[in-house]
C-alpha positions as a printed NumPy array, in Angstrom:
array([[ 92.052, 104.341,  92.655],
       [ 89.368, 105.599,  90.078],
       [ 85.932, 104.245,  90.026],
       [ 86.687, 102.251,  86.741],
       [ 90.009, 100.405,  88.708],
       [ 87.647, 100.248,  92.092],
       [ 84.952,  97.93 ,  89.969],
       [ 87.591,  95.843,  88.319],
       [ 88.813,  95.151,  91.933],
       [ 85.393,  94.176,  93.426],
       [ 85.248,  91.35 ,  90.403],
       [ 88.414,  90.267,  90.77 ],
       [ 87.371,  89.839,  94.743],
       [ 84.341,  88.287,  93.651],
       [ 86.689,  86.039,  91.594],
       [ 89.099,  85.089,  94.527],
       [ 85.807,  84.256,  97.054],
       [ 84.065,  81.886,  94.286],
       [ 86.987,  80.36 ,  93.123],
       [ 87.818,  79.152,  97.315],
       [ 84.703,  78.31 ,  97.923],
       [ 83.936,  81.141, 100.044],
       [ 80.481,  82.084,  98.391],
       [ 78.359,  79.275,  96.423],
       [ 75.916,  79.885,  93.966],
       [ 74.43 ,  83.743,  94.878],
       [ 76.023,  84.275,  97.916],
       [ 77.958,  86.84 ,  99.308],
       [ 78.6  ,  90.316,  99.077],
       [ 81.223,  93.101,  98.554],
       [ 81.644,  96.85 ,  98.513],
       [ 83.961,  99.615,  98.649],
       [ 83.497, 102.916,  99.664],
       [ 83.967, 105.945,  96.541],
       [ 84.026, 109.01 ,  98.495],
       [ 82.025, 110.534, 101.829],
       [ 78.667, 109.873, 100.208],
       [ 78.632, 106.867,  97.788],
       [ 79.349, 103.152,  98.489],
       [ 80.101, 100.606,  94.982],
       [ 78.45 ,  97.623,  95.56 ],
       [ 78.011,  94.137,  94.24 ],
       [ 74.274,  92.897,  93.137],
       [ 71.737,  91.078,  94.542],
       [ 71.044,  87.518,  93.103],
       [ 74.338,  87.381,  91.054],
       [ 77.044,  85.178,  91.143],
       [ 80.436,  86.719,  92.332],
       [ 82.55 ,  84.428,  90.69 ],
       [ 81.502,  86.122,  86.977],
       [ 80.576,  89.779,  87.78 ],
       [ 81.885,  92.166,  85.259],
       [ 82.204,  96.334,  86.503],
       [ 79.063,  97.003,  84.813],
       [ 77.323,  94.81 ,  86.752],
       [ 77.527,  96.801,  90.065],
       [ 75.676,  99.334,  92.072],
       [ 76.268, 102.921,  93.929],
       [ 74.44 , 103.451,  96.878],
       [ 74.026, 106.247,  99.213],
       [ 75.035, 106.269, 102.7  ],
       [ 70.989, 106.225, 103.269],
       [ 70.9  , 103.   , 101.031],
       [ 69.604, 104.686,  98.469],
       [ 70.248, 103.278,  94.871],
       [ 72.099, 106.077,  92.679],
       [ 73.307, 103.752,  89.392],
       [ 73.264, 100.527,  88.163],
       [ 70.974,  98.805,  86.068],
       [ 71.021,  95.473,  88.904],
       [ 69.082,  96.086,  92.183],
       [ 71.788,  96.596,  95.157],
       [ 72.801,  93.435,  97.205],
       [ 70.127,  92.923,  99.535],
       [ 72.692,  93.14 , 102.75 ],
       [ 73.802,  96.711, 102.171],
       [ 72.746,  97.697, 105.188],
       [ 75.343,  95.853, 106.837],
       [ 78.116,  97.421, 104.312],
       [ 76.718, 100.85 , 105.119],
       [ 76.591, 100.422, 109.212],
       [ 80.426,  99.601, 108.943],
       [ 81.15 , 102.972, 106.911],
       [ 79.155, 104.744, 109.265],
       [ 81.089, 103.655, 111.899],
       [ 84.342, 103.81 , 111.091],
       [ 85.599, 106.488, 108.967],
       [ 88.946, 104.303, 108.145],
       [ 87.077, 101.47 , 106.437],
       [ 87.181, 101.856, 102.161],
       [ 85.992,  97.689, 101.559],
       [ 83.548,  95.342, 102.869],
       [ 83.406,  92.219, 102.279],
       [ 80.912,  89.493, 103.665],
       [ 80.762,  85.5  , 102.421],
       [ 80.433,  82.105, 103.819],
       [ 83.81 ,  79.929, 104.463],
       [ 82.877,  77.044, 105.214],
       [ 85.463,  76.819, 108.384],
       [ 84.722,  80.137, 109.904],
       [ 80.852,  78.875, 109.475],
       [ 81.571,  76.055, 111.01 ],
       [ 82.3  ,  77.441, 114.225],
       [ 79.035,  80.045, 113.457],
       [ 76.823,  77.668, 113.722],
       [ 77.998,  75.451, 116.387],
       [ 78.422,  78.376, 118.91 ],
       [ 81.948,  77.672, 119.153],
       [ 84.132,  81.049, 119.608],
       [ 86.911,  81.238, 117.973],
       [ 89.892,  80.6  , 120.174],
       [ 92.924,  82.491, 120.568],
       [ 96.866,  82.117, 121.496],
       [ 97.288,  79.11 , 119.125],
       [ 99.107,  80.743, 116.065],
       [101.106,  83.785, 115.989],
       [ 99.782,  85.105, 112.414],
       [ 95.76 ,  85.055, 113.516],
       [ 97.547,  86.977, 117.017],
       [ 99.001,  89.705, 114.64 ],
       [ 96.931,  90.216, 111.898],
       [ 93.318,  89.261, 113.189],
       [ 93.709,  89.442, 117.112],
       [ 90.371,  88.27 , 118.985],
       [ 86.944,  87.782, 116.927],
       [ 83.51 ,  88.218, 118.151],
       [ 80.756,  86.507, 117.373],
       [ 77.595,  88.607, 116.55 ],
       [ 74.167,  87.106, 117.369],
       [ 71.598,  86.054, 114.779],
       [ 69.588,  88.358, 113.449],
       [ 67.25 ,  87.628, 110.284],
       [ 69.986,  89.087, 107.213],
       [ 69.03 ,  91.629, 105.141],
       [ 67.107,  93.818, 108.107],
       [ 68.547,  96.878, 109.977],
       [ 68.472,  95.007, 113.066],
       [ 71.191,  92.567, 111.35 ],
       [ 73.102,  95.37 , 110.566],
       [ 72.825,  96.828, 114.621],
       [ 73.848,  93.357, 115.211],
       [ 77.603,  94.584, 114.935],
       [ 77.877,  97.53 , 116.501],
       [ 79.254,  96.607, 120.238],
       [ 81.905,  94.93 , 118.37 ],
       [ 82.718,  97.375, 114.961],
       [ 85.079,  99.729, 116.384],
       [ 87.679,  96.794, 117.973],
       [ 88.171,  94.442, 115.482],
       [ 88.278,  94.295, 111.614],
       [ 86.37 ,  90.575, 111.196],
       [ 83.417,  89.706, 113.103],
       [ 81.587,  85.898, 112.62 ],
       [ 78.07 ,  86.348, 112.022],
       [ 76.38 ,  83.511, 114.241],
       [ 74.325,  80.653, 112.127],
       [ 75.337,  82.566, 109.258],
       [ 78.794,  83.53 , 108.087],
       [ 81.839,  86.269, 108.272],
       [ 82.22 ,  89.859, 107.304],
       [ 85.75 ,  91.695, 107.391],
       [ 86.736,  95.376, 106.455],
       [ 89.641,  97.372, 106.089],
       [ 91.681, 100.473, 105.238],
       [ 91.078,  98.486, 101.201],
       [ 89.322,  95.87 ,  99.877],
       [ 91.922,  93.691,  99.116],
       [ 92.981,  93.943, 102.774],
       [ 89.444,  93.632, 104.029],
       [ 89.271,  90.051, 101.858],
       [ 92.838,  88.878, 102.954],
       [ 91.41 ,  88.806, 106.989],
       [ 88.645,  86.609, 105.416],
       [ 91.095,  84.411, 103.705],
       [ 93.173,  84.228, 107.172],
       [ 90.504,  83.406, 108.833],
       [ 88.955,  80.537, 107.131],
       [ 92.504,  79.393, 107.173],
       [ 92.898,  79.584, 110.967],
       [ 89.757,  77.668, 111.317],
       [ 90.691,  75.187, 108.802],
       [ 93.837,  74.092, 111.107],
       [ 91.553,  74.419, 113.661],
       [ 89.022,  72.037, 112.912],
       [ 92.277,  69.427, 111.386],
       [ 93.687,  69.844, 114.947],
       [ 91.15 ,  68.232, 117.059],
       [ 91.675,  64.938, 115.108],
       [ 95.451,  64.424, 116.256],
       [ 94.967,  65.776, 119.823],
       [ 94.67 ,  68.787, 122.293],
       [ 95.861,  72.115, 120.982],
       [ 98.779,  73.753, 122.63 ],
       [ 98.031,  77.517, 123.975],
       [100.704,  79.901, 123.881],
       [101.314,  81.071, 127.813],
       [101.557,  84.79 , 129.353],
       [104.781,  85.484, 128.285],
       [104.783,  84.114, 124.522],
       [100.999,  86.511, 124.396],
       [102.341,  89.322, 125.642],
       [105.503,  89.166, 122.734],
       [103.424,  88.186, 120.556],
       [100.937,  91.371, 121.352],
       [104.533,  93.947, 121.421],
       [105.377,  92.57 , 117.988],
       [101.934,  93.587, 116.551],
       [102.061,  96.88 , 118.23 ],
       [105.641,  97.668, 116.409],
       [104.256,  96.216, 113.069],
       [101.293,  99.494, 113.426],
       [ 98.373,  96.827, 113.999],
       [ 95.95 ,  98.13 , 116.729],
       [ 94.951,  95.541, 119.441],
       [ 92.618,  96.357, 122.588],
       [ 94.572,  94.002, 124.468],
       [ 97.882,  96.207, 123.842],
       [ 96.389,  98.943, 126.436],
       [ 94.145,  96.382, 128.482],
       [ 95.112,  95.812, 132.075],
       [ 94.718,  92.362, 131.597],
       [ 96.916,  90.006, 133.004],
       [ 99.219,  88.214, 130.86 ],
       [ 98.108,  84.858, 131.724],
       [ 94.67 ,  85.851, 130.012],
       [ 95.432,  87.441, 126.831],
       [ 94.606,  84.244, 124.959],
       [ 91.246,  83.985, 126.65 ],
       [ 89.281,  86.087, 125.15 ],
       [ 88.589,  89.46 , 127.66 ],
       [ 88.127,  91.904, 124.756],
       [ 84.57 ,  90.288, 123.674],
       [ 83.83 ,  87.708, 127.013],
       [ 80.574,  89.967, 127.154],
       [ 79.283,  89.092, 123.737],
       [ 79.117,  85.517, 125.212],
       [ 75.648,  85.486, 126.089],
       [ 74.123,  87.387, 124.054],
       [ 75.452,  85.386, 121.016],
       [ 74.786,  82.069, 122.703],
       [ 78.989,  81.037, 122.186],
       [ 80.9  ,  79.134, 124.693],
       [ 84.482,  76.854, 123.97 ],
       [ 83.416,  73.365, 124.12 ],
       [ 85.807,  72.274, 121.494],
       [ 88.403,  74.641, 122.278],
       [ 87.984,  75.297, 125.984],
       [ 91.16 ,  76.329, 127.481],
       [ 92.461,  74.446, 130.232]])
């Protein structure tokens, strides 16, 4: 995609998040990456429901502001630690859903083994610990988690996902906030229903002949805990998460 087709995708993203909620008022933030050395970004203190392409910013990989008449979103560095990280990312995107927030700020994890489209398209999601946004130490806040998973829940604050496109990188958002939507319905009719060893395990062998990556696929973990979370137990503590809600029996 050209640069020109690149910003009329970021406001039509911008579009999509306002329009379901995902971003009120200011919120929220999106990029996409041009080329080795320059990231397109959304601006601070504008509303990403009614961007237009000339609206938007290219930054360095330093976080250095090369164009744009707007001052860069003020959570770039989060954008930029991602493309850093992982070659294979082109699109960022970070917002609020209210369901995925939900479980950010109650400490609640989110569970696994309950539907087979969050198994295949998502797999497990870590929860990163609070960190004041905007510093580099929120950005750092990701990095045990960046390189095995594609969405990560911000704690007491939010959701960012990233992908191979933007598009793609706002679709695990939109799956997400789904998920926890049903989620959150669920606990009013009863106790959710886990998926056992054997249904995981199928479920895992489908995603790895779809081409979707999963740590779990080469983990030596035994079936009967593939829905309970081994890829990111560790990140337990230090984000201050534990099931209460969804606590597997």
């Amino acid at each position: 995609m050209t640069e020109s087709q690149l910003r009329e995708e970021i406001c039509e993203i911008g579009r999509r998040m306002y329009q379901r909620q995902f971003c009120a008022a200011n919120e929220g933030n999106i990029s996409v990456r041009l080329d080795e050395e320059r990231v397109l970004c959304t601006p601070t203190l504008r509303c990403k429901g009614f961007l237009n392409p000339a609206d938007l910013c290219v930054v360095d990989l330093a976080g250095n502001q090369l164009a744009g008449e707007l001052q860069k979103t003020s959570e770039i560095l989060l954008h930029l630690q991602i493309y850093r990280q992982r070659q294979d990312i082109i699109g960022v995107v970070h917002c609020h859903p209210p369901h995925v927030t939900a479980f950010a700020i109650t400490g609640e994890p989110i569970p696994m083994g309950l539907l087979p489209e969050p198994e295949v398209f998502l797999g497990e999601v870590p929860t990163a610990p609070y960190v004041l946004p905007g510093t580099q130490a929120f950005a750092d806040s990701i990095l045990p988690f960046v390189q095995k998973t594609n969405a990560i829940v911000l704690a007491n604050h939010g959701v960012v996902s990233y992908a191979s496109g933007l598009e793609r990188a706002y679709w695990l958002t939109e799956i997400l906030d789904s998920y926890c939507r049903i989620l959150i319905n669920s606990r009013a009719l009863g106790v959710p229903k886990y998926f056992d060893g054997t249904q995981m395990r199928e479920l895992l062998d489908l995603k790895e002949r779809w081409g979707f990556a999963d740590p779990r696929t080469t983990s030596k973990c035994p079936d009967d805990q593939l829905g309970n979370y081994p890829t990111f137990r560790s990140d337990w503590a230090a984000s201050n998460v534990s099931p209460n809600a969804f606590k597997k029996p």
